[in-house]
C-alpha positions in Angstrom: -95.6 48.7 12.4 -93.7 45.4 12.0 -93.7 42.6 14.8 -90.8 43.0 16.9 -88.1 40.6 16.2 -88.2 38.0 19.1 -85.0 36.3 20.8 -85.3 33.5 22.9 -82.3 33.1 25.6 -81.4 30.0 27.1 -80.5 30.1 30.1 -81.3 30.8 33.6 -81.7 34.4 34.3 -79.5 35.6 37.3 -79.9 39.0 38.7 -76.2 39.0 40.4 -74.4 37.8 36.9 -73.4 41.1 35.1 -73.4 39.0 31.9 -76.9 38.3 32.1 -77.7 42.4 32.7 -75.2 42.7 29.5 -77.3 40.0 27.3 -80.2 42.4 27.7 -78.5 45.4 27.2 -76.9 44.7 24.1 -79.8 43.5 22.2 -81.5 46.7 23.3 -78.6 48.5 21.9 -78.8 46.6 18.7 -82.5 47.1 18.4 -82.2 51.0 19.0 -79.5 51.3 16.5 -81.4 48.9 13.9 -84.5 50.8 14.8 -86.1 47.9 15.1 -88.3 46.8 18.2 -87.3 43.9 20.0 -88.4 41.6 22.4 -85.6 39.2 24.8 -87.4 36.8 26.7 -85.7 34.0 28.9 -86.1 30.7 28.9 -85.2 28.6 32.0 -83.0 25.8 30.6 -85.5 22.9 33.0 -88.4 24.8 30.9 -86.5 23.9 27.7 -87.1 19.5 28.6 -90.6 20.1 28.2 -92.4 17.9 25.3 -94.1 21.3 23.7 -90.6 23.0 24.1 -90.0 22.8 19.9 -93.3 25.0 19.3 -92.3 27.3 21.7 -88.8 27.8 20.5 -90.4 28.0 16.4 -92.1 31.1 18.0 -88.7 33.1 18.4 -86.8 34.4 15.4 -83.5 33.9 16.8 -82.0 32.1 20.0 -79.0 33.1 22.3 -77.4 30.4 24.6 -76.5 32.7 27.2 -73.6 33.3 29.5 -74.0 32.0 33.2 -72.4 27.9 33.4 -73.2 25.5 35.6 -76.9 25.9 33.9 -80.0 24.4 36.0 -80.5 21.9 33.5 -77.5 20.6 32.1 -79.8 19.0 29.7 -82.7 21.0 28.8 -79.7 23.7 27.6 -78.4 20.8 25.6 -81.7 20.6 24.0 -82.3 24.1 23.3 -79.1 23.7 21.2 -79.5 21.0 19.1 -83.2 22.5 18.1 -80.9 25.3 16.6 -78.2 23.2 15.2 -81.4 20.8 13.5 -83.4 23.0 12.7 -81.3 25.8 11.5 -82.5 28.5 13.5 -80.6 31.7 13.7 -78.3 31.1 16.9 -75.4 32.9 18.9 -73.8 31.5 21.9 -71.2 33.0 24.3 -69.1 31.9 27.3 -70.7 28.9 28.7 -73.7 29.0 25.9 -70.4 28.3 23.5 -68.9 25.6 25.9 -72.7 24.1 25.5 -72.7 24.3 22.2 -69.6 22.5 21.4 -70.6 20.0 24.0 -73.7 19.1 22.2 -72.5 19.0 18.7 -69.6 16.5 20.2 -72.0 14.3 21.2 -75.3 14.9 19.2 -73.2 15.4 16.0 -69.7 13.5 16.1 -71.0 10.7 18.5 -68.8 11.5 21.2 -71.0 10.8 24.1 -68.8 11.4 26.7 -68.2 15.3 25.7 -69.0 17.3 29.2 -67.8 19.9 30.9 -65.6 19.8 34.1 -68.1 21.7 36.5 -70.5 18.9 35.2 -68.3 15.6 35.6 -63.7 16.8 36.5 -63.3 12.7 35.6 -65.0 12.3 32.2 -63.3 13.7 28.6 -63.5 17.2 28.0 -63.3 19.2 25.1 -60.6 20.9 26.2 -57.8 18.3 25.3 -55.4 18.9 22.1 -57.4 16.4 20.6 -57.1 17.4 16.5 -60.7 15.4 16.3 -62.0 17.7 18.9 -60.4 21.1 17.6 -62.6 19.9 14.4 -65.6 20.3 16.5 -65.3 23.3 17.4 -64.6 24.8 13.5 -67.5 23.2 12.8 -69.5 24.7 15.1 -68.2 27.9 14.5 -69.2 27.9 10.7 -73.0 27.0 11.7 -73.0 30.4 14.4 -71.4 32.3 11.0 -74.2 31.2 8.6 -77.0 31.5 11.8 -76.1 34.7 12.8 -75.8 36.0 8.8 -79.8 34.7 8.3 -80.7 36.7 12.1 -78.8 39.9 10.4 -81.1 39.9 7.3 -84.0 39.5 8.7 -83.5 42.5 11.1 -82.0 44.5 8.4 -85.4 43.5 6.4 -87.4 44.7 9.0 -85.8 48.1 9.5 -86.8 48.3 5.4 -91.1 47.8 5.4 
């Protein structure tokens, strides 16, 4: 029997956020209809600052910046991030995992150091303005979740086929 295919999920689990109950349930549902087993484990974004954080995140095949803004650690989910982005690991993000993501290719990326959100800091720039320069940032990171999610796809697919 093949290893089950693991996930990693930033973020700080919540029992009272529906979203996070969702997260779980929907990669059960995609395991059962792959046929694949599958194993979700959470990862509490103050864990995710730890020096040995990078060996722990190579151990998961794919990683999910979950749902559930203003995070613990505004920080440690920035850093769970950009190991995806460098290191170009399979990665999906949604609601404020997206708003994170965006966030930390602004400023890890495109040198825009002042990209926040406005739970975090309402004075400082946002990436919520019109800004053309800013709208780029956010096709960018789009096509890297395309390609990401594409390689996390084949390798379940693969091990529905041994």
């Amino acid at each position: 029997m093949p290893e089950p295919v693991r996930i990693g999920i930033l973020g700080d689990f919540n029992p009272d956020y529906r979203s996070h109950h969702a997260t779980n349930e929907s990669l059960q549902h995609s395991a059962h209809k792959l046929g694949i087993e599958l194993e979700p484990i959470w990862l509490p974004t103050p864990s995710l600052l730890a020096p040995d954080m990078p060996k722990t995140l190579e151990t998961f095949d794919g990683l999910w910046a979950a749902p559930g803004s203003p995070y613990k650690s505004f920080d440690g989910m920035l850093k769970g991030i950009q190991f995806a982005r460098v290191h170009d690991w399979p990665f999906l993000a949604t609601c404020g995992g997206f708003q994170y993501t965006l966030i930390e290719c602004a400023r890890n990326v495109l040198g825009m150091k002042d990209a926040t959100t406005a739970e975090e800091d309402p004075t400082r720039a946002h990436l919520s303005s019109p800004d053309p320069f800013r709208k780029f940032v956010f096709v960018r990171v789009l096509t890297w979740l395309a390609t990401t999610g594409k390689r996390l796809s084949r390798k379940s697919i693969s091990a529905t086929s041994k």
